[in-house]
C-alpha positions in Angstrom: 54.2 76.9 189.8 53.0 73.7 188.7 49.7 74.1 190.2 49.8 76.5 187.4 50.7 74.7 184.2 48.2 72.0 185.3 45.4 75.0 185.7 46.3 75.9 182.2 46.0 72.8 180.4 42.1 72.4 180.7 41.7 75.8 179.2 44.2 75.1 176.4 42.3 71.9 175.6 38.9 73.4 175.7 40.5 76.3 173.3 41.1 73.4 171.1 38.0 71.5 171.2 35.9 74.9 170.6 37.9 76.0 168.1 37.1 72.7 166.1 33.8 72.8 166.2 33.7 75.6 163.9 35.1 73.2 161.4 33.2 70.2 162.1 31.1 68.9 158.9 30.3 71.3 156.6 32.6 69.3 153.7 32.5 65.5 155.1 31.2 63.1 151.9 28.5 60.6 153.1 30.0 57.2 153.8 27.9 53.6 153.4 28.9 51.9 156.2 30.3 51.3 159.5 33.4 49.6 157.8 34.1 52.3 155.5 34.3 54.9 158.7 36.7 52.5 159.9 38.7 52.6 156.5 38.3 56.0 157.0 39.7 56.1 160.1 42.5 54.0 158.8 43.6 55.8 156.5 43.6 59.0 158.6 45.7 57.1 161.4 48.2 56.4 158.2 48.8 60.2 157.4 49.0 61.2 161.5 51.8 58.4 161.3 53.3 60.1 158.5 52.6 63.6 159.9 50.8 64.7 157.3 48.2 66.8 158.8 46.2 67.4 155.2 45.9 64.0 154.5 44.5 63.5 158.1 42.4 65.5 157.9 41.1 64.5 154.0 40.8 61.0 155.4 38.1 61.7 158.2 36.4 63.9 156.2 36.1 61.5 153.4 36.7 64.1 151.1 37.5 63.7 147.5 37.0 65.3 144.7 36.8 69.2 143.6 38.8 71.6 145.9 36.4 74.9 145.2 38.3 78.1 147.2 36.2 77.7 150.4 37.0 73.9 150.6 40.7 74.8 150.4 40.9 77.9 152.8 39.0 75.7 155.2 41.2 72.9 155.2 44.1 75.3 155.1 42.7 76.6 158.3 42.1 73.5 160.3 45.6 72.2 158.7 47.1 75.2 160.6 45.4 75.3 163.4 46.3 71.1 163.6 50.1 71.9 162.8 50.1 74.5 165.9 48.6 72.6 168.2 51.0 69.5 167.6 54.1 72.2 168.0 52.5 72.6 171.7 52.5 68.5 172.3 56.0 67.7 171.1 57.1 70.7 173.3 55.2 69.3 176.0 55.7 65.5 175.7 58.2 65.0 172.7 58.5 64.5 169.6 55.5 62.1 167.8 57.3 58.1 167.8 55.8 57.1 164.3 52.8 54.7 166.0 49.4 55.2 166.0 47.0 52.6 167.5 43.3 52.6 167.5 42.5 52.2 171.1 38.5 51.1 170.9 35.7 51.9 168.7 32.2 53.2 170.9 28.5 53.8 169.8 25.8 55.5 170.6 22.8 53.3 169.5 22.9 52.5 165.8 23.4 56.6 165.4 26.7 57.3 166.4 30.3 55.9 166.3 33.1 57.1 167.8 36.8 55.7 167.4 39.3 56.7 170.0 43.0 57.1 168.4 46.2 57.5 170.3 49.4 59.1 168.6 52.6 58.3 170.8 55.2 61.0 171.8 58.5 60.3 173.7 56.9 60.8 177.2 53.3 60.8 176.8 50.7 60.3 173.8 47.8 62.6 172.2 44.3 61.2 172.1 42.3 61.6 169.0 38.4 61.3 169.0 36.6 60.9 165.6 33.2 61.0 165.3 30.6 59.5 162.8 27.0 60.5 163.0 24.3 58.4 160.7 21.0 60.7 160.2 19.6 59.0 158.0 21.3 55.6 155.9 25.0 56.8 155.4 27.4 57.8 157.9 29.1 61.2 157.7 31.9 63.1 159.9 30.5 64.4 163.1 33.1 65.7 165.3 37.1 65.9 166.0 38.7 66.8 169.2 41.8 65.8 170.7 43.6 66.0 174.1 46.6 65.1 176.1 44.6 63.9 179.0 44.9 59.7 179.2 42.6 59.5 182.6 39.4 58.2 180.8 41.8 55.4 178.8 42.9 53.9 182.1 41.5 50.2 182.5 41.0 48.7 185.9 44.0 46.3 185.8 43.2 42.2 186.5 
């Protein structure tokens, strides 16, 4: 039986991590600099702390401004799908503790940034992954995926 569960998890995950590339950046506003992806991501650490899922999801996005209809039912959409998926985890692992920490911060030449989030729960934690691209002079949001897998955050220990 557990054999099972664990067999299940991968596919849940990928479920996830497919589904949110639908919703990647078709709304992110363009951001100067390397520290304002990290104020970004700041601020979006502050609303998972508070649970607020919108506000998350506004803060990686960088997104301000005019809500037009499609803006909305898009961010209604990956609010939901957010909110769902966070049901699953406290189920799993309990319910979220209130801390957030910002685990390490990784590039990809001068092209790409990526800043690796960790939301604890009573017995485990949910890893965050936000991703910045830079095409051209300003940053903008690349990429969100999340999972309960902590393998690749192990350390050798001294």
């Amino acid at each position: 039986m557990p054999t099972h569960r664990f067999r299940m998890i991968p596919a849940f995950l990928m479920g996830i991590i497919i589904g949110l590339t639908g919703f990647s950046p078709l709304f992110a506003e363009e951001l100067s600099s390397e520290e304002e992806c990290r104020q970004a991501v700041q601020l979006a650490m502050n609303a998972l702390q508070e649970g607020n899922i919108r506000e998350f999801i506004a803060a990686i996005e960088n997104s301000s401004g005019e809500v037009n209809e499609e803006k909305r039912l898009r961010f209604d959409a990956l609010t939901q799908k957010i909110h769902q998926e966070k049901i699953k985890l406290a189920a799993r692992y309990g319910e979220p503790l209130g801390k957030v920490e910002l685990l390490k911060t990784e590039k990809i030449s001068d092209r790409f940034i990526r800043y690796t989030v960790l939301e604890y729960h009573e017995r485990s934690a949910a890893v965050f992954r936000i991703t910045y691209y830079r095409p051209r002079e300003n940053w903008t949001f690349h990429f969100l995926n999340w999972t309960d897998d902590l393998n690749s955050l192990y350390e050798k220990a001294p």
